[in-house]
Gaussian input, Z-matrix of N, CA and C with variables (Angstrom, degrees):
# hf/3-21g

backbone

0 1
 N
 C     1     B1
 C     2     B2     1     A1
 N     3     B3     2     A2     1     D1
 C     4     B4     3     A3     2     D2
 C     5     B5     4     A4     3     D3
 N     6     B6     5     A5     4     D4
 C     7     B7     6     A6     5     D5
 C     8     B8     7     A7     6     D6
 N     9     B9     8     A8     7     D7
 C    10    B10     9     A9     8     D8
 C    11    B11    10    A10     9     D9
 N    12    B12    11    A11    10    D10
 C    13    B13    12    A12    11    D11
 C    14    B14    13    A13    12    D12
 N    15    B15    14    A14    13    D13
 C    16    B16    15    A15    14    D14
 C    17    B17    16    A16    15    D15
 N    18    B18    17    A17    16    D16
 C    19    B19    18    A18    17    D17
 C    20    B20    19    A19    18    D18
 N    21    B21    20    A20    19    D19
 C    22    B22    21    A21    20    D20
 C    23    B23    22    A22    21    D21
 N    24    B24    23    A23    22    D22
 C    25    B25    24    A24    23    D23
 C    26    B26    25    A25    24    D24
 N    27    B27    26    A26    25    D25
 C    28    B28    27    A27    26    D26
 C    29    B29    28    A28    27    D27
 N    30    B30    29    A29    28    D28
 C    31    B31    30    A30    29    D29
 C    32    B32    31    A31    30    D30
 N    33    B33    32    A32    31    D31
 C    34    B34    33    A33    32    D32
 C    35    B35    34    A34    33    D33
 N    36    B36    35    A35    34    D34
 C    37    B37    36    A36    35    D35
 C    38    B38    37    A37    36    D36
 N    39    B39    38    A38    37    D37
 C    40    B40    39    A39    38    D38
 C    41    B41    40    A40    39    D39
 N    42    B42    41    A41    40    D40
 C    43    B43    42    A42    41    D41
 C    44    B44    43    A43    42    D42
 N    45    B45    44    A44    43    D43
 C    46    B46    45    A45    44    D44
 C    47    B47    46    A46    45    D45
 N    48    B48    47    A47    46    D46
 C    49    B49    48    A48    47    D47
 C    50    B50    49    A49    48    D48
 N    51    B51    50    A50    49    D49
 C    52    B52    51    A51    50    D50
 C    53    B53    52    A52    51    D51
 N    54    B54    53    A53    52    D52
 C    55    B55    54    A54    53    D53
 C    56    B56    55    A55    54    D54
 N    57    B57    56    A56    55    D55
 C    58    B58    57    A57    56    D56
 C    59    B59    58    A58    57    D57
 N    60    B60    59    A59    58    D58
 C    61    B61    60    A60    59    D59
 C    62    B62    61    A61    60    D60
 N    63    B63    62    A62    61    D61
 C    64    B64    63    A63    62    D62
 C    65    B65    64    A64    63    D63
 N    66    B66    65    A65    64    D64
 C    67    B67    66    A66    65    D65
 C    68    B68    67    A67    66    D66
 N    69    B69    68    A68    67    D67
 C    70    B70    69    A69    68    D68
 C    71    B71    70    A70    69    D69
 N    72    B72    71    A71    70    D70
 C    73    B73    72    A72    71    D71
 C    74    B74    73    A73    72    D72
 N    75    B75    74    A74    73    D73
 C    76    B76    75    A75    74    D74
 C    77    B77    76    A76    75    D75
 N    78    B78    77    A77    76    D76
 C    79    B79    78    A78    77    D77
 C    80    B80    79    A79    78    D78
 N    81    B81    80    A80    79    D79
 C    82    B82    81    A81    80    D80
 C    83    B83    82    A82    81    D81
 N    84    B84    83    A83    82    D82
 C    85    B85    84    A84    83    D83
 C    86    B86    85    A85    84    D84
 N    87    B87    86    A86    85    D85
 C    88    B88    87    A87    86    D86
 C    89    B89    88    A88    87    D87
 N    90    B90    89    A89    88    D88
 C    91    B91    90    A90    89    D89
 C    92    B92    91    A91    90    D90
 N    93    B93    92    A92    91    D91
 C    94    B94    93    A93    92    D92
 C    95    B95    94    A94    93    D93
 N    96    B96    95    A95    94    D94
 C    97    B97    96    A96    95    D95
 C    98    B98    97    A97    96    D96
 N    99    B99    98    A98    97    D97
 C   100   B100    99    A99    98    D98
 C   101   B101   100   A100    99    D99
 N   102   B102   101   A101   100   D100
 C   103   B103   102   A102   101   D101
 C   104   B104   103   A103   102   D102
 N   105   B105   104   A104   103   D103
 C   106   B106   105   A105   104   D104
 C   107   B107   106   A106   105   D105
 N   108   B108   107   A107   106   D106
 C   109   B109   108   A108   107   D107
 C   110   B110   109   A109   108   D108
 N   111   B111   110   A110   109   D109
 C   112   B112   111   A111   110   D110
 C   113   B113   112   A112   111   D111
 N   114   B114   113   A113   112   D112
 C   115   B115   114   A114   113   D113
 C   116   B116   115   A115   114   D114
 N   117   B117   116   A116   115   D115
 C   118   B118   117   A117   116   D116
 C   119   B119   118   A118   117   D117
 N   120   B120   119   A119   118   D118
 C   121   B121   120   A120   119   D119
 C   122   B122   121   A121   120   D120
 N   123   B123   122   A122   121   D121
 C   124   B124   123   A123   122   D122
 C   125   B125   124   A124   123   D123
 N   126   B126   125   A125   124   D124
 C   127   B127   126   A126   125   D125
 C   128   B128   127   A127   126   D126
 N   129   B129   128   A128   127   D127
 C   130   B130   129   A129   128   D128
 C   131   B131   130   A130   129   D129
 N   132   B132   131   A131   130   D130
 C   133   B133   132   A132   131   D131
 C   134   B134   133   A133   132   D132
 N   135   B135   134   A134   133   D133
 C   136   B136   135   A135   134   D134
 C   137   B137   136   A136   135   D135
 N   138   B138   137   A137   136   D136
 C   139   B139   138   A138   137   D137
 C   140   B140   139   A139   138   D138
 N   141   B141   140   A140   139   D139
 C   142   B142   141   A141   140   D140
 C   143   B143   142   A142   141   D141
 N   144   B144   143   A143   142   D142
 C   145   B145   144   A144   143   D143
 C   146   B146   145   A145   144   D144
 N   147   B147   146   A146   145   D145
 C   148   B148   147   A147   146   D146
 C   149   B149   148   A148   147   D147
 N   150   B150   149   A149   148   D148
 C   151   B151   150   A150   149   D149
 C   152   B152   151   A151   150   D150
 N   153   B153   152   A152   151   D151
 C   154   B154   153   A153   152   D152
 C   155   B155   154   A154   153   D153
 N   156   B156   155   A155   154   D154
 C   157   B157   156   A156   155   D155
 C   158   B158   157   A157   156   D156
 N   159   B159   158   A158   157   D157
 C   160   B160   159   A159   158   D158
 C   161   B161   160   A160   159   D159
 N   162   B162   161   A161   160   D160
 C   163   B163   162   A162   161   D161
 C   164   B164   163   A163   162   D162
 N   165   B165   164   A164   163   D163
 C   166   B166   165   A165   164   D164
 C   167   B167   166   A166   165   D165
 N   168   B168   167   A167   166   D166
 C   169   B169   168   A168   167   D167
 C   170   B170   169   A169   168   D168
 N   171   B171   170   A170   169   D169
 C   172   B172   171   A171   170   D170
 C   173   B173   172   A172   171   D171
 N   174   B174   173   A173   172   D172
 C   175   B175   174   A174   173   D173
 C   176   B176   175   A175   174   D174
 N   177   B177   176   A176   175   D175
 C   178   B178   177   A177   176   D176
 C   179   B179   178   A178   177   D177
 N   180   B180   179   A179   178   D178
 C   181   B181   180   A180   179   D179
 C   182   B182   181   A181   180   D180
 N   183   B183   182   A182   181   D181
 C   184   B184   183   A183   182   D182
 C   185   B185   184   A184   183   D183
 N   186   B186   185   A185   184   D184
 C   187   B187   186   A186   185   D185
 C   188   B188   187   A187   186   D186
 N   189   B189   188   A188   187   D187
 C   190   B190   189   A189   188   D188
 C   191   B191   190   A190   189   D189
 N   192   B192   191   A191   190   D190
 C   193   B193   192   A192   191   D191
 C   194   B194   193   A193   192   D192
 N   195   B195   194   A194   193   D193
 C   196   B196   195   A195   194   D194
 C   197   B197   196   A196   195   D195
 N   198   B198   197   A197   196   D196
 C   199   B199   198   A198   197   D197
 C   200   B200   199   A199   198   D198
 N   201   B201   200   A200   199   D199
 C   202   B202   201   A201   200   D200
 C   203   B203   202   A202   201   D201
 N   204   B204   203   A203   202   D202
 C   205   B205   204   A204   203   D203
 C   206   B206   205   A205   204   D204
 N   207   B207   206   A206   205   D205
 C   208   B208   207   A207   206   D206
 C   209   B209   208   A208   207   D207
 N   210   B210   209   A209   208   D208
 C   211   B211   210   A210   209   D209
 C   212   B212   211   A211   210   D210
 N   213   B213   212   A212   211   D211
 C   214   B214   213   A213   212   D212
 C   215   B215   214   A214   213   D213
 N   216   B216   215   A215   214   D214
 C   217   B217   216   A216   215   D215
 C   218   B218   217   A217   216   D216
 N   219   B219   218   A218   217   D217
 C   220   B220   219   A219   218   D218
 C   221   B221   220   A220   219   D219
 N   222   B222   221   A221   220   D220
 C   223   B223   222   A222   221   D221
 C   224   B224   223   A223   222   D222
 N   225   B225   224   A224   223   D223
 C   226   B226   225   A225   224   D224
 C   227   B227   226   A226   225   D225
 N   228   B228   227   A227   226   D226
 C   229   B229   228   A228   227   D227
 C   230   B230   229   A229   228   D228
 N   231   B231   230   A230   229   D229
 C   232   B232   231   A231   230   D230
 C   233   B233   232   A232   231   D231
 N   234   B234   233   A233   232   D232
 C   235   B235   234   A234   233   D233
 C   236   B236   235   A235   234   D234

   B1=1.4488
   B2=1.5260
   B3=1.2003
   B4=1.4544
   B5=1.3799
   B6=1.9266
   B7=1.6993
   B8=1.5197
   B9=1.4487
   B10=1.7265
   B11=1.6781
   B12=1.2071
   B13=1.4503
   B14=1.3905
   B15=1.1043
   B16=2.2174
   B17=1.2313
   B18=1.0953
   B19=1.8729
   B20=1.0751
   B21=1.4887
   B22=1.6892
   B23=1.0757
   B24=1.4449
   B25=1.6358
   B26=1.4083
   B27=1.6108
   B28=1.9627
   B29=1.4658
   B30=1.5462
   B31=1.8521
   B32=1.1316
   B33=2.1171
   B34=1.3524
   B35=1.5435
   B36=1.3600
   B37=1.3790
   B38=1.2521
   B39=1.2508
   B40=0.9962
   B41=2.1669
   B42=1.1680
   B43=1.6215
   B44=1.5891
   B45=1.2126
   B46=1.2376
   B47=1.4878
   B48=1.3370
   B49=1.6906
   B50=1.5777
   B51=1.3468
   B52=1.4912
   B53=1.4331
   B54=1.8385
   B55=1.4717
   B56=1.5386
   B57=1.0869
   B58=1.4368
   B59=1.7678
   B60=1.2829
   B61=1.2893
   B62=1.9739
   B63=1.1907
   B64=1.1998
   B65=1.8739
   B66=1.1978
   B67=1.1812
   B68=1.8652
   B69=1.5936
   B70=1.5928
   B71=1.7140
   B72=1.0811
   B73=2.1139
   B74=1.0993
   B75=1.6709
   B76=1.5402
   B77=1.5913
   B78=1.3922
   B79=1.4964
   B80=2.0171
   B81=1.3845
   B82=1.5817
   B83=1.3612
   B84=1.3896
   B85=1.7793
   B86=1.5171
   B87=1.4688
   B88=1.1529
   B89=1.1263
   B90=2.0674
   B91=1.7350
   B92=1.0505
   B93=1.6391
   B94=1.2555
   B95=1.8865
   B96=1.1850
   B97=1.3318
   B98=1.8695
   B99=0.7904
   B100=1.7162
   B101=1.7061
   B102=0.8886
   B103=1.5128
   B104=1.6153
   B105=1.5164
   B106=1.7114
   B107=1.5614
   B108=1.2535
   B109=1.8787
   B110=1.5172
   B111=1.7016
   B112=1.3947
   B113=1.1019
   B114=1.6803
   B115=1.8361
   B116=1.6784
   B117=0.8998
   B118=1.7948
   B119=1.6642
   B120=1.6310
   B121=1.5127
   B122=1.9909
   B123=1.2575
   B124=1.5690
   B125=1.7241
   B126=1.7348
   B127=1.3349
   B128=1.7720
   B129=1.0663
   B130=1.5139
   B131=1.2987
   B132=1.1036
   B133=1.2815
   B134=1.7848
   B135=1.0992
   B136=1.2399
   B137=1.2042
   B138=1.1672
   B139=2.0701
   B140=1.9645
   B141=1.1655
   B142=1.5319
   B143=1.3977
   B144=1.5506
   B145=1.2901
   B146=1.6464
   B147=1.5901
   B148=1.4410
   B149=1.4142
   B150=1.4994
   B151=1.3110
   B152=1.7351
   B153=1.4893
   B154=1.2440
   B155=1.7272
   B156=1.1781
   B157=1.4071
   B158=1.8656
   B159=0.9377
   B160=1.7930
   B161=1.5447
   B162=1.2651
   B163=1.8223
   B164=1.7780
   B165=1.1652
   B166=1.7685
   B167=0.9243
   B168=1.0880
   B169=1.9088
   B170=1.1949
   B171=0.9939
   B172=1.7853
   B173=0.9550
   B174=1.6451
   B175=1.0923
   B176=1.5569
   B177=0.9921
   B178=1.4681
   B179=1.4275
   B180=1.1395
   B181=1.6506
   B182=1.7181
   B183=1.5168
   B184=1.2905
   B185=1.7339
   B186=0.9307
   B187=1.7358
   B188=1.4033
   B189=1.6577
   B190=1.1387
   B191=1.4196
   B192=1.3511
   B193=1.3103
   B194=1.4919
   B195=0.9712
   B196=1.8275
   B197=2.1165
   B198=1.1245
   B199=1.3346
   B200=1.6730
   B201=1.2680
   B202=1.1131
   B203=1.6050
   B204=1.2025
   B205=1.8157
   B206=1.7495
   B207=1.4058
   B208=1.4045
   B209=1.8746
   B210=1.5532
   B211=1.0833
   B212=2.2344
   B213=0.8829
   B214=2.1413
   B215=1.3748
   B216=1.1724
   B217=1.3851
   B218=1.9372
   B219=1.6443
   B220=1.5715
   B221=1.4356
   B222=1.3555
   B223=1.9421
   B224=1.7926
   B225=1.2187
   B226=1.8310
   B227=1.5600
   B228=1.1858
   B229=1.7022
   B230=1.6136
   B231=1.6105
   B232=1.4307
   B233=1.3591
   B234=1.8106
   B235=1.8066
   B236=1.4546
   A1=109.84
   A2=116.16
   A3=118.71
   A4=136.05
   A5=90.33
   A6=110.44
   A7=105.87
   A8=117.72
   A9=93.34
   A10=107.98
   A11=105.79
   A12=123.46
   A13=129.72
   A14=128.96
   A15=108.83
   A16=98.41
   A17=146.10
   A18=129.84
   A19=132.22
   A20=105.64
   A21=105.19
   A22=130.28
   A23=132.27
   A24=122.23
   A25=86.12
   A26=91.16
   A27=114.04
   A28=94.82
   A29=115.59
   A30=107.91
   A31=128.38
   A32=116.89
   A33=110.40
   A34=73.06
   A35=132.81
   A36=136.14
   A37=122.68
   A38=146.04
   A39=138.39
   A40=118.36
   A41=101.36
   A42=126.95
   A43=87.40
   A44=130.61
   A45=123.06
   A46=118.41
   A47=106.20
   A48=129.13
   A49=118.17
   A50=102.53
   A51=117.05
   A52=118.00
   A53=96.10
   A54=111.06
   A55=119.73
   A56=119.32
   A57=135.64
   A58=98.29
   A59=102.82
   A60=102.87
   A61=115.92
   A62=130.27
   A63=129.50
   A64=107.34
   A65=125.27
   A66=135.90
   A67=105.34
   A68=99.67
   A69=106.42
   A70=95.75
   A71=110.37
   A72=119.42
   A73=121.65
   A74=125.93
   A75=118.51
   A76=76.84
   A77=119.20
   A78=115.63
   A79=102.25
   A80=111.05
   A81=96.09
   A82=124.53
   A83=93.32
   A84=93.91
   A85=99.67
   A86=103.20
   A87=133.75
   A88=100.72
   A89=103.72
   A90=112.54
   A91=121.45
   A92=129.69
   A93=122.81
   A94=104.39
   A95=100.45
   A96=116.36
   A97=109.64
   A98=102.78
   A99=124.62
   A100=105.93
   A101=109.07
   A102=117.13
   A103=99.13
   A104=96.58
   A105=96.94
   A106=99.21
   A107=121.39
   A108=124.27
   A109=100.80
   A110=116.08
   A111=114.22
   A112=124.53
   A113=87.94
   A114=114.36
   A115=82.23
   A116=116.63
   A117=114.44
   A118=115.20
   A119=98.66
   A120=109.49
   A121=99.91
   A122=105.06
   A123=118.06
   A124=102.56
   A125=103.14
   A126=94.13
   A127=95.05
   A128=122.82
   A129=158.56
   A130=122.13
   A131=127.93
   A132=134.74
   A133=126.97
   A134=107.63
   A135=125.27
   A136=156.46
   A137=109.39
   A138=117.52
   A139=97.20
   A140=127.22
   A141=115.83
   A142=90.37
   A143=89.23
   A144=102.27
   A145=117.29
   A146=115.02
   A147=99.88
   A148=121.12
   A149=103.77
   A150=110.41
   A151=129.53
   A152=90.87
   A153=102.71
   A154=119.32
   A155=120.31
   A156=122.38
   A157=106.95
   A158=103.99
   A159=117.30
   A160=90.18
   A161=102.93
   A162=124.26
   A163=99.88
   A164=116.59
   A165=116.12
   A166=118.77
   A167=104.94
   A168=126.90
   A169=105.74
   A170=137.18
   A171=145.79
   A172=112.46
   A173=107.13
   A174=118.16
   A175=130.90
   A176=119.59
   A177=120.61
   A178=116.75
   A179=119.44
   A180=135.28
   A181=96.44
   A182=129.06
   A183=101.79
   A184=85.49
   A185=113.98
   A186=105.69
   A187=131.28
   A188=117.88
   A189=148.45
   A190=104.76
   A191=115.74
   A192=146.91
   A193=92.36
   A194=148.57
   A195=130.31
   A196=103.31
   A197=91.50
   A198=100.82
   A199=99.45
   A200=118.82
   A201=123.61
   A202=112.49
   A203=114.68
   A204=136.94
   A205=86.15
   A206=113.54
   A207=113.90
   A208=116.78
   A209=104.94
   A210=109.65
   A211=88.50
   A212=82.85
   A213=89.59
   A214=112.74
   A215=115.78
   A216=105.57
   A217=119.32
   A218=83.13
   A219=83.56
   A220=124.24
   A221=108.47
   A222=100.65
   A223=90.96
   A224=119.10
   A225=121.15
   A226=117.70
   A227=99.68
   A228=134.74
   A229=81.77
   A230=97.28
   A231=121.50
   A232=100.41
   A233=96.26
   A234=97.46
   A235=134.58
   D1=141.15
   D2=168.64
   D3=-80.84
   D4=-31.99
   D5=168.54
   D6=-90.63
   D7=120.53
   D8=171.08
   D9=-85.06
   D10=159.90
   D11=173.69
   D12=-108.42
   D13=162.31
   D14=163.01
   D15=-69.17
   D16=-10.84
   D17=157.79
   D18=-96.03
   D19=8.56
   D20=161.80
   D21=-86.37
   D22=149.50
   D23=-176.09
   D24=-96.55
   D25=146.17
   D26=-160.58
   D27=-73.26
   D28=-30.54
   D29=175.52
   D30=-70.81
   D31=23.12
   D32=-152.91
   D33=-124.11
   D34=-10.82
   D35=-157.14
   D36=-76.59
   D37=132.90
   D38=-166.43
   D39=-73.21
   D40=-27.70
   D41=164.11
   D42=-56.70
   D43=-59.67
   D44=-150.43
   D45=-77.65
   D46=-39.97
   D47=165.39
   D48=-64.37
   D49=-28.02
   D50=170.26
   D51=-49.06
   D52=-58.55
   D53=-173.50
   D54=-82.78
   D55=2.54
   D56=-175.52
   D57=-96.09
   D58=-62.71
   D59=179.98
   D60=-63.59
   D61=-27.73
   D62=174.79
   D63=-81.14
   D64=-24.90
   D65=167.60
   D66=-48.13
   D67=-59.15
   D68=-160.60
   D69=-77.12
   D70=-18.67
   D71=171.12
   D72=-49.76
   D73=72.15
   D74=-158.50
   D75=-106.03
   D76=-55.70
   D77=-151.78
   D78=-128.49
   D79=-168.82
   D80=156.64
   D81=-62.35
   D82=150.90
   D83=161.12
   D84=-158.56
   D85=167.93
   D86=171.03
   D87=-62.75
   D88=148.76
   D89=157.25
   D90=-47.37
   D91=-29.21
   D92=-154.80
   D93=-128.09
   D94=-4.79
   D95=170.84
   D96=-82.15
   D97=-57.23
   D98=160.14
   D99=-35.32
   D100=-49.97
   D101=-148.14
   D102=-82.21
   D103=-38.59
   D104=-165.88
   D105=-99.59
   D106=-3.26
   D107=160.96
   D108=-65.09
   D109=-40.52
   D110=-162.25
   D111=-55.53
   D112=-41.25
   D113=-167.97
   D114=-75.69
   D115=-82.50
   D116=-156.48
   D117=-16.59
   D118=-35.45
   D119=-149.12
   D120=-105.61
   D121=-5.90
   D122=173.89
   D123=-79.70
   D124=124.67
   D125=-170.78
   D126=-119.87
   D127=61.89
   D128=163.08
   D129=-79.93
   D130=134.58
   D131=140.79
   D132=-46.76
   D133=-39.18
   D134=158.09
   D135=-52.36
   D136=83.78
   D137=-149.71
   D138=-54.31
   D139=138.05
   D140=164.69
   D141=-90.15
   D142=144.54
   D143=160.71
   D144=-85.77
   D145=-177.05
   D146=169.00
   D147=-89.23
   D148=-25.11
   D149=171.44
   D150=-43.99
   D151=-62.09
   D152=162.73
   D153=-57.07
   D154=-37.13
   D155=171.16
   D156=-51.75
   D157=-56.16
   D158=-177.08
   D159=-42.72
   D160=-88.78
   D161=-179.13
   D162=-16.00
   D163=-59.97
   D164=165.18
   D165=-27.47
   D166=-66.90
   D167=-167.52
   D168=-67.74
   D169=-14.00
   D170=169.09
   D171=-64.41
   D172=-65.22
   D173=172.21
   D174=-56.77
   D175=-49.42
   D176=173.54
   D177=-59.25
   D178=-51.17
   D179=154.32
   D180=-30.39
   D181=-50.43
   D182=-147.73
   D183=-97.69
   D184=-28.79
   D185=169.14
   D186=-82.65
   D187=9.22
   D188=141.07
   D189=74.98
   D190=65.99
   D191=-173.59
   D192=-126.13
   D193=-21.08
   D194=171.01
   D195=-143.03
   D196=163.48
   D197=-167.02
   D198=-126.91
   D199=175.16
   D200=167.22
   D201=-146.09
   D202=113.65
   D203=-148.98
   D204=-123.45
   D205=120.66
   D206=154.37
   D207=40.26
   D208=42.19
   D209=148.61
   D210=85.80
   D211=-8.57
   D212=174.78
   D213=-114.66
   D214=132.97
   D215=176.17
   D216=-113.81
   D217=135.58
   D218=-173.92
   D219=-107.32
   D220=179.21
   D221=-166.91
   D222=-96.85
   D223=123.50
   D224=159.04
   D225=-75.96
   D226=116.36
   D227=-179.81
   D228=-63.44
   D229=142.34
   D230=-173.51
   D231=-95.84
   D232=127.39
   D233=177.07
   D234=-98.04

């Protein structure tokens, strides 16, 4: 979900997937390299999907928290 609700589980949230995924952001990585660090490192009940993984990456991209350099995408250091 994009809107959270009082019936959403907070690990379905996009805030929440955000910070999971910028956590595992030490160096480049791959779309799909990225994706399966995420899952490993999500300590949820909650399978991510990829969809929802993409939908992340939008987001962070559009609030300009990750970049995408030569087909890798990297985390932008706060200025």
């Amino acid at each position: 979900m994009l809107f959270p609700d009082k019936y959403e589980d907070i690990s379905k949230n996009v805030l929440s997937i955000g910070i999971s995924i910028l956590k595992v952001m030490k160096k480049k990585h791959n779309l799909y390299e990225l994706y399966t660090e995420v899952v490993q490192n999500r300590k949820d009940f909650y399978q991510l999907s990829f969809e929802q993984y993409l939908i992340t990456l939008d987001f962070l991209y559009a609030i300009n928290k990750i970049d995408l350099k030569e087909e890798n995408l990297i985390k932008n250091e706060i200025k």
